[in-house]
C-alpha positions in Angstrom: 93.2 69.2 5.4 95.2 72.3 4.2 93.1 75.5 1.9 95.3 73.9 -1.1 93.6 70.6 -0.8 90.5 71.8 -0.6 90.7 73.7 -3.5 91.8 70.5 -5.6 88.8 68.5 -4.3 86.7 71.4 -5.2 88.3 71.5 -8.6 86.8 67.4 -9.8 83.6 69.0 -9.6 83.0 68.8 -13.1 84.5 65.8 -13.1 81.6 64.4 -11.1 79.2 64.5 -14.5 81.2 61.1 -14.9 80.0 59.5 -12.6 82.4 59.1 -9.1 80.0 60.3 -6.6 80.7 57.7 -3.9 84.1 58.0 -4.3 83.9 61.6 -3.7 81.3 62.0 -1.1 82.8 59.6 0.9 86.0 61.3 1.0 84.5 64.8 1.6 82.5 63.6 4.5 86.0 62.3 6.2 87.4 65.9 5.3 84.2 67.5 7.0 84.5 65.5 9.9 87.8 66.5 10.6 87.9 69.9 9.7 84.3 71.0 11.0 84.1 71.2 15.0 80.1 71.2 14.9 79.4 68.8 12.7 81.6 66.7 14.1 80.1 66.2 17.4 76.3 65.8 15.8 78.1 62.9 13.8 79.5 61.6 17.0 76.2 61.8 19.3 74.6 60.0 16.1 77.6 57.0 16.3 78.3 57.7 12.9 81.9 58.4 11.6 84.4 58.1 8.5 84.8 54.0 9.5 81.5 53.2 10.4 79.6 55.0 7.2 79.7 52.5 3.9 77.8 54.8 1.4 77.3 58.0 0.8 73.3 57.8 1.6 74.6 56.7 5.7 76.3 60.0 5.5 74.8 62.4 8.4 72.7 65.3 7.3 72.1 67.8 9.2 68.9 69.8 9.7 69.0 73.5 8.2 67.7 74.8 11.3 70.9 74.0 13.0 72.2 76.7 10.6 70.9 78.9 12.6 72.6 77.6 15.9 75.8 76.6 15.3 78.9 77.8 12.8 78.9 74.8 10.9 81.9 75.4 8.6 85.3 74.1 7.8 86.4 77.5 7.7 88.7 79.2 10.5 86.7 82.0 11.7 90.0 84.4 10.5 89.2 82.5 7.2 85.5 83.5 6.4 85.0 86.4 4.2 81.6 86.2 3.1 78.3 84.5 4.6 74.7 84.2 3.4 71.8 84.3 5.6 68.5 82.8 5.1 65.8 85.2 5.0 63.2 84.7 8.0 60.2 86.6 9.6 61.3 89.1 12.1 62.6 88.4 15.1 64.3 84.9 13.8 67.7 84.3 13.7 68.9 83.3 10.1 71.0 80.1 9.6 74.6 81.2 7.8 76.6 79.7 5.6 80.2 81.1 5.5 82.2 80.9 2.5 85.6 82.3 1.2 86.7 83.0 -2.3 87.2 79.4 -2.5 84.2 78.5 -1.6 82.5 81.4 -3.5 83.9 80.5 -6.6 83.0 76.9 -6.8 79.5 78.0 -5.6 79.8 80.3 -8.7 80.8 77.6 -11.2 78.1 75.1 -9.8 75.4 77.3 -10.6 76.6 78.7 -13.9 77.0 75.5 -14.6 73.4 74.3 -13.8 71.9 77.9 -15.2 73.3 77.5 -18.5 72.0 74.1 -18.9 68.6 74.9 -17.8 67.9 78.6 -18.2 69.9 80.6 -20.6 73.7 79.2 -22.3 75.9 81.0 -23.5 74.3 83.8 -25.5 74.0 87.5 -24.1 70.7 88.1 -23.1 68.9 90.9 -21.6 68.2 90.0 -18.3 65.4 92.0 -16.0 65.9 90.8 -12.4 62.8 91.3 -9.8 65.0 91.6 -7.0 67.3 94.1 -5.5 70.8 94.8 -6.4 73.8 92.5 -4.4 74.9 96.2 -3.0 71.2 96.0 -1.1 70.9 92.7 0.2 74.6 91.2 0.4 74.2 88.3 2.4 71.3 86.6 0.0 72.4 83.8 -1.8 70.0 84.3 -4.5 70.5 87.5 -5.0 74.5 86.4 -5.3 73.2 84.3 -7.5 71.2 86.1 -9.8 74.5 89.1 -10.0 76.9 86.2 -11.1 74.6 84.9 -13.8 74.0 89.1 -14.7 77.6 89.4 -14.7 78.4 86.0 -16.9 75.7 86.1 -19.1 73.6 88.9 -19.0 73.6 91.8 -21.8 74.8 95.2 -20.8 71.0 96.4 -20.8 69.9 93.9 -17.9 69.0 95.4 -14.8 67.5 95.0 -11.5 64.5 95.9 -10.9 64.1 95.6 -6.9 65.5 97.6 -3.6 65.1 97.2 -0.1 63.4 99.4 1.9 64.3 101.0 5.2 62.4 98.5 7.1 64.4 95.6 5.0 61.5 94.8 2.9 62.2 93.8 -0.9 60.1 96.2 -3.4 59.8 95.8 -7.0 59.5 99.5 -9.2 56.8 98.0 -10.7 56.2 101.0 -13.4 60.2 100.8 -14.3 59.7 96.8 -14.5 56.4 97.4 -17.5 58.9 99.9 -18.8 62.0 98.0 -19.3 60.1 95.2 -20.8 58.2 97.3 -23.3 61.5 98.4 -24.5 62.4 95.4 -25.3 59.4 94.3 -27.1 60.0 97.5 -29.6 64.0 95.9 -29.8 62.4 92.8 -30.8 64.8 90.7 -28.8 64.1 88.0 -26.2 64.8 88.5 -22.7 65.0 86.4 -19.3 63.2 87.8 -16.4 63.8 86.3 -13.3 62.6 86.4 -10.0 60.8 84.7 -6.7 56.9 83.9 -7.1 55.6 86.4 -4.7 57.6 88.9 -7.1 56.1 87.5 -10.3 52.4 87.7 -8.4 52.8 91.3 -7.4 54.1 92.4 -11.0 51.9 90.7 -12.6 49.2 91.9 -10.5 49.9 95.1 -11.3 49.6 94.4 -15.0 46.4 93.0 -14.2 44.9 96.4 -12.5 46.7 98.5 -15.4 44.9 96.7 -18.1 48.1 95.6 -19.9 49.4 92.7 -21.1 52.7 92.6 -22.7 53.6 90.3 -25.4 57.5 89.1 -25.5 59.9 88.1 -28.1 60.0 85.3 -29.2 62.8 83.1 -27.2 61.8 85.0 -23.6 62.5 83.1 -20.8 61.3 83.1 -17.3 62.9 81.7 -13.8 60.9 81.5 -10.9 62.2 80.5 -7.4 59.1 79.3 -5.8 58.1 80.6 -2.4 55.5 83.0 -1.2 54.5 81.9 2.8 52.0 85.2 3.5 53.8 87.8 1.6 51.0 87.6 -1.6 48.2 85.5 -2.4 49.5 82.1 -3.2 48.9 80.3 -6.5 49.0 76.6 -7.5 52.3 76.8 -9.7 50.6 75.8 -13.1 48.3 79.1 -12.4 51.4 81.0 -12.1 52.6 79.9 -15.3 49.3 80.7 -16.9 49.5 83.7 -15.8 53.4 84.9 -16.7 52.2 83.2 -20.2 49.0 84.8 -20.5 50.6 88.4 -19.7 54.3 88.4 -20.8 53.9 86.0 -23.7 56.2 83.8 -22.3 55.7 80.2 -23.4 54.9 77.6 -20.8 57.6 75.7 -22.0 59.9 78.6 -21.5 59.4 79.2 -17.6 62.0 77.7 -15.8 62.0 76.4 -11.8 64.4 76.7 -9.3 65.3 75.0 -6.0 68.0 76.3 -3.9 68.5 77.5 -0.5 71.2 79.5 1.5 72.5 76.2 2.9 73.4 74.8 -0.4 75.8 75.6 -3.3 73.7 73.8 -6.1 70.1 74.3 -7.4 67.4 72.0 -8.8 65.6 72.8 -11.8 62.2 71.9 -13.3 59.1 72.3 -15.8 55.9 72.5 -15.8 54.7 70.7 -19.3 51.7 70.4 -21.0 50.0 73.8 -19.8 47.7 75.3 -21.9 46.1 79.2 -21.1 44.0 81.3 -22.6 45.1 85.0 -24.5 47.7 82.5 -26.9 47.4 81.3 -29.4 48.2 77.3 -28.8 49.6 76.3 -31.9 51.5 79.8 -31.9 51.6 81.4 -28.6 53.3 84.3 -29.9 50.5 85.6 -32.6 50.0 88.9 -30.9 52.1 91.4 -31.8 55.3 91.3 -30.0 56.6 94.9 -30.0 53.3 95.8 -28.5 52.4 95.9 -24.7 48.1 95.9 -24.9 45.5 96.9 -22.5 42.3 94.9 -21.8 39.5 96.1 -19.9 39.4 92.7 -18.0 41.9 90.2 -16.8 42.3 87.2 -19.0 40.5 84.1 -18.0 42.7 81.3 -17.2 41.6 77.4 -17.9 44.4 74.8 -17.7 43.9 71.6 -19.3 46.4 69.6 -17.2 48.1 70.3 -13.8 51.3 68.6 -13.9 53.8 69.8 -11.6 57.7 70.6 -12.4 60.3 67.3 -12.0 63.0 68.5 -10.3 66.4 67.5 -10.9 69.8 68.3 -8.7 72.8 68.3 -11.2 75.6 65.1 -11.2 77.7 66.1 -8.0 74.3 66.4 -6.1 71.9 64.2 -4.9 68.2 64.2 -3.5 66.5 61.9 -0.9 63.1 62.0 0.0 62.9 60.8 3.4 60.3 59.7 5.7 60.0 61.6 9.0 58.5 58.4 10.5 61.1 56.3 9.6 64.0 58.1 8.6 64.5 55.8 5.7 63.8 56.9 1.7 60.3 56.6 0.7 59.4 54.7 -2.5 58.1 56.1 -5.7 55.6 58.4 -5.4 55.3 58.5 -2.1 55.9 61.7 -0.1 58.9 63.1 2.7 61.2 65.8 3.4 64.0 66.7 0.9 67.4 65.8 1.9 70.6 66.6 -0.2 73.8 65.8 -0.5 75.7 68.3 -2.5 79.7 67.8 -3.0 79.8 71.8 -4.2 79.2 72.3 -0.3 83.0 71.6 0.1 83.7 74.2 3.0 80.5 73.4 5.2 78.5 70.1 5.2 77.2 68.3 2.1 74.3 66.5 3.6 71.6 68.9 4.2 68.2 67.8 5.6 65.7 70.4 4.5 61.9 70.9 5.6 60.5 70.6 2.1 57.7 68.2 1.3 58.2 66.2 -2.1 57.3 63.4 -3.6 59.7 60.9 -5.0 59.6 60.3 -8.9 62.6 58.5 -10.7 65.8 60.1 -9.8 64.0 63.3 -9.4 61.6 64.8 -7.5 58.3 66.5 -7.2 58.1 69.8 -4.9 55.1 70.3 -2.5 56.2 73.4 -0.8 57.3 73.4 3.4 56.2 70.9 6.0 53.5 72.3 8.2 55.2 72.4 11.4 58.1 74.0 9.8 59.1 77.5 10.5 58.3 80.4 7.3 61.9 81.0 5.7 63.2 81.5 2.4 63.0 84.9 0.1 59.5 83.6 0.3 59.0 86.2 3.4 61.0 89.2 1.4 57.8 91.2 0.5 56.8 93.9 -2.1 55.1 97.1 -2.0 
């Protein structure tokens, strides 16, 4: 299949929020099949082709670590002008996705698209970014990511806030991050601060050893990516959230998840409800003065009244299985596998993905556990901060 038709398959993706997944999927895995050399031959050692699969769900996915073998794209290699690597310890060899401006742009549309209906929508908003600019680390897909929803939806004012050190490390200015955030406590206008969880920790760590808390406008929003695998202390998520509440003001209704990978061209979403901390105010969490950022002389004490865990959710053209690794089959509700997607906005690479996450099924959704334990560390959960 020619770039041009392509392009036009890529172009019914929002047409997918009515509903003609099979139809689609089934089509794209014939175009994959053709058009991608290595995925065609796992396909074939599997026995599985365009005339012998009869839903989408028999379509073959492929393992991410095979990402880091083989150039699994539909892409000439004269074609490829862009690829994202996933981020590893040292010494592994990242997978890679290529793209093209194609490809780029429909990953750009799929997750504006999913951003503004989970995060922020249309408004400008100051957005504060724990992670280092796309000139620093150019081959993360998060970081691509986080500059297209900057560049869409992001105020003049947002910024940031990481770099990448020498050694390749991510670092957070953790004295510029208290400072651009008190600034916009004395504007008085809400902001969206985004970033991994070891990145979150670490700031708000540092909060803790200053003595300060910081109280945000009203309307703040928060976006955490999960992830820390020996790069900070690790925290149940619901403590997380207690804590971005409990020192940025930030209502627990208000903190956003996010699921993605490097593989992918979509992201999950979730929420962690009914959290309660203590510093706010429950019935109005936002009491404190907000144009103020406040010391204590000891950290806040933190006692969550329920523990419920975020429900993830893949938008319309994208589609989650949790799979057993015994069986190889779905599990059934509430029971517990590995996370495998099928994602039609992967249109230049392969749209069934089988990841190494843990989850547990619920509904149509699902219910994140973190990595398998046999799995290797990977993820900007290994980018660490001084």
């Amino acid at each position: 299949m020619n770039t041009t038709s392509f392009t036009q398959f890529g172009a019914r993706l929002r047409d997918l929020v009515h509903g003609d997944f099979e139809e689609s999927a089934t089509e794209l895995f014939r175009v994959q099949f053709e058009t991608n050399p290595a995925y065609r031959l796992i396909c074939k050692a599997r026995g599985l082709t365009p005339q012998t699969v009869k839903h989408w769900s028999e379509i073959p996915a492929v393992p991410t670590t095979a990402f880091k073998k083989l150039e699994l794209s539909c892409l000439r290699p004269e074609q490829r002008t862009h690829v994202f690597h996933s981020s590893g310890t040292t010494g592994q060899k990242p997978s890679r996705h290529f793209h093209n401006a194609e490809s780029l742009a429909l990953y750009e549309e799929s997750l504006l698209i999913g951003f503004r209906q989970n995060v922020v929508a249309t408004r400008p908003v100051v957005m504060l970014l724990l992670m280092p600019p796309k000139a620093e680390a150019p081959h993360s897909s998060l970081v691509h990511m986080f500059e297209t929803v900057r560049r869409e939806l992001g105020a003049a004012d947002s910024e940031f806030l990481g770099r990448v050190t020498s050694d390749g490390e991510w670092t957070v200015a953790l004295e510029t991050s208290v400072s651009k955030l008190g600034q916009a406590c004395h504007a008085n206008e809400p902001v969206c601060i985004l970033g991994t969880a070891f990145s979150f920790v670490h700031f708000l760590d540092h909060l803790r050893d200053q003595g300060k808390r910081i109280q945000l406008p009203p309307g703040s929003i928060a976006m955490e990516t999960g992830g820390y695998k020996g790069k900070s202390r690790e925290l149940p998520r619901v403590e997380l959230h207690n804590l971005i509440s409990s020192h940025l003001g930030i209502r627990p209704r208000d903190i956003v998840c996010e699921y993605g990978m490097s593989e992918l061209s979509s992201q999950a979403y979730g929420k962690v409800s009914s959290v309660r901390c203590q510093g706010t105010d429950r019935k109005n969490p936002h009491a404190l003065n907000p144009t103020l950022i406040t010391r204590s002389a000891s950290p806040v004490p933190l006692t969550p009244d329920t523990r419920h865990s975020p429900l993830f959710h893949f938008p319309p053209w994208a589609r989650a299985q949790i799979i057993s690794p015994e069986t190889g089959r779905e599990v059934n509700e509430g029971e517990t596998g590995l996370i495998r997607v099928f994602d039609l906005a992967n249109v230049y690479s392969v749209m069934a993905i089988q990841t190494e996450d843990l989850a547990i099924k619920r509904g149509s959704g699902f219910e994140l556990l973190g990595r398998a334990a046999l799995a290797e560390p990977r993820g900007c959960s290994l980018m660490s901060l001084a």
